[in-house]
N, C-alpha and C positions, 0 to 999 in steps of 0.2 A: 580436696584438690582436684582443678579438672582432669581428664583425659589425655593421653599426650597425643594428638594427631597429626603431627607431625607430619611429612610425606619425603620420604624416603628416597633415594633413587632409584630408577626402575622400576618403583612398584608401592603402590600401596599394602600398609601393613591396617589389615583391617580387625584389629581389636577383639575377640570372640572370648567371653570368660562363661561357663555355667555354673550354678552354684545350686545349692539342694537347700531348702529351706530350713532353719535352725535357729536353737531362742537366741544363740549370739552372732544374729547375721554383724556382716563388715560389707560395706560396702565393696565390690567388685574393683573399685579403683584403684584399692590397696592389696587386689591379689596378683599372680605376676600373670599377666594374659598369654592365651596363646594365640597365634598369628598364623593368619589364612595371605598366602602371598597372591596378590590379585593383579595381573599387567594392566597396563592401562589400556593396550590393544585391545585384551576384553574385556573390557570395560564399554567402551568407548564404540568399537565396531557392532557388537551385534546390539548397541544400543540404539544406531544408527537401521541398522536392517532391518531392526522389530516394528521402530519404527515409521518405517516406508513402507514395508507389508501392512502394518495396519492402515497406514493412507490407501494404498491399493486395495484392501478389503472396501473401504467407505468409497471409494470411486463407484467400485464392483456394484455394491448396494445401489449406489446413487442411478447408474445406468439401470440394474434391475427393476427400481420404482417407476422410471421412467418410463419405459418400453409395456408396463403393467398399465400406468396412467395415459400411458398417448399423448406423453408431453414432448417435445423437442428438444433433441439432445442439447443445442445452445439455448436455451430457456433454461436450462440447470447450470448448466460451466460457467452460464455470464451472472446467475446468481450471486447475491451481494445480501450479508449480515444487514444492512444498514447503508442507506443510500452513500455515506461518507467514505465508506470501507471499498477494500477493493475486491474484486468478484473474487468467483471459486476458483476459476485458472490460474490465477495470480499465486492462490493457498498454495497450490500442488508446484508451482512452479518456484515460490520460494522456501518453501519447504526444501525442495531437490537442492536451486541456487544455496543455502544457507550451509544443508551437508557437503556440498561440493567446497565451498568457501573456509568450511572447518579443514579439507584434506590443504589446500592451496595456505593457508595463512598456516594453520599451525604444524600442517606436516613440511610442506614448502615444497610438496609435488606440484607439478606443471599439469594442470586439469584442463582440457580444449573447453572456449564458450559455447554453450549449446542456445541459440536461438529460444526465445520464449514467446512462441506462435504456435502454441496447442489451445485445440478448440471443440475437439472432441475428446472423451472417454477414450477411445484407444489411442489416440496419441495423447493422455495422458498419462497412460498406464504404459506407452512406451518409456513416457519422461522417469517415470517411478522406478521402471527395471531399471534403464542404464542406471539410474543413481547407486540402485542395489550391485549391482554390477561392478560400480566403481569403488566400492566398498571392500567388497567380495574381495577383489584385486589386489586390495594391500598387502603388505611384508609387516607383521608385526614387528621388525626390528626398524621400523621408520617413529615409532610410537618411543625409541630408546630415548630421552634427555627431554620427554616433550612435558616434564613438569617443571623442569628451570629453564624452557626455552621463553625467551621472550616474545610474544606478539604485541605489535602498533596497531593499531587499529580506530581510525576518523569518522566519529557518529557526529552527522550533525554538525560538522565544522570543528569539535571536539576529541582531542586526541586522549584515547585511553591507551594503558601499556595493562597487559598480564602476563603471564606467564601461560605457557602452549595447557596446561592443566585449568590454571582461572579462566582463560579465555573459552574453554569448551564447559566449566560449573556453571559461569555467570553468563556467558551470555552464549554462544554456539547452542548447547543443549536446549537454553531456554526459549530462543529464539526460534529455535525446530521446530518444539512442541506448539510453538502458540498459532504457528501457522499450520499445523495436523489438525489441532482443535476447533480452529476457527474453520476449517473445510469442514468438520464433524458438524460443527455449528452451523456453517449454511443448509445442510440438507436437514438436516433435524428440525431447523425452522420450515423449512418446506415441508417439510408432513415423512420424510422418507423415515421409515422404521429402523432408527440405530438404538442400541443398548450400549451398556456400557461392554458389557463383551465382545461387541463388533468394535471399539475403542482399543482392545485389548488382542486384538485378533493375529496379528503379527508373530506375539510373545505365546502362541496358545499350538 
């Protein structure tokens, strides 16, 4: 029988059983688990943070290789994966746009538009703080009901509905990352020396 996962109000019940090996194991599904209560505030917040400090680390790089190599700082920001793709300012800027869009749709704070005409490293890495910033900011009691709140949301001409929890699983979260990556991705092609630890940099 599977799992119950169920999601509770206010808080994820995150499943944790140990068991000591023995010739009559039972599967852990059928022992009574103990439960680690997890908000979704953290959850959700410093996973946003970790992840804008690791963009800021890969900026940081990006300009260090630079200034080593005697290239021009807009010869890397207008950088592009693939001619189709949109540059590296774009990454950093929806990256920020995408966090900012998760506080506005599923908290339904009132977030000011911030212009997206960064063109250098440091007004990139200003765009990266304020986003941390506007993070930092929150009241974890705004995160209260945000697993059966509903969000609407029009991709494409296509109306999806989740709930304020789905919206940040399936697509908020996913959407962060792929625009982190894809900035890791441009300078990496360019030759700049990332590891996977510099990916990880935030969280370290």
């Amino acid at each position: 029988m599977p799992p119950d996962l169920s999601i509770q109000p206010q808080a994820f019940q995150l499943h944790l059983q140990f068991h000591q090996p023995t010739s009559n194991f039972q599967s852990p599904f059928h022992c009574p688990p103990n439960f680690i209560m997890v908000s979704l505030y953290d959850i959700i917040v410093p996973t946003y943070i970790n992840g804008l400090k690791n963009l800021a680390h890969i900026v940081k790089k990006g300009e260090a290789w630079a200034k080593e190599n005697n290239v021009a700082e807009t010869d890397i920001t207008s950088l592009r994966l693939h001619p189709d793709m949109l540059p590296f300012t774009f990454q950093i800027q929806c990256a920020s746009n995408g966090a900012k869009n998760f506080v506005s749709r599923a908290l339904g704070e009132t977030v000011e538009s911030w212009a997206d005409d960064e063109t250098t490293f440091a007004e990139l890495q200003a765009r990266i703080a304020k986003t941390i910033a506007l993070f930092e900011s929150l009241d974890a009691s705004k995160f209260d009901g945000l697993e059966t709140k509903e969000v609407v949301m029009t991709i494409r001409g296509e109306e999806h509905k989740f709930t304020g929890l789905t919206f940040w699983l399936r697509f908020a979260q996913p959407n962060f990352f792929f625009h982190v990556t894809t900035a890791y991705d441009i300078l990496r092609n360019k030759g700049v020396p990332l590891g996977k630890l510099d990916y990880l940099r935030g969280g370290l």
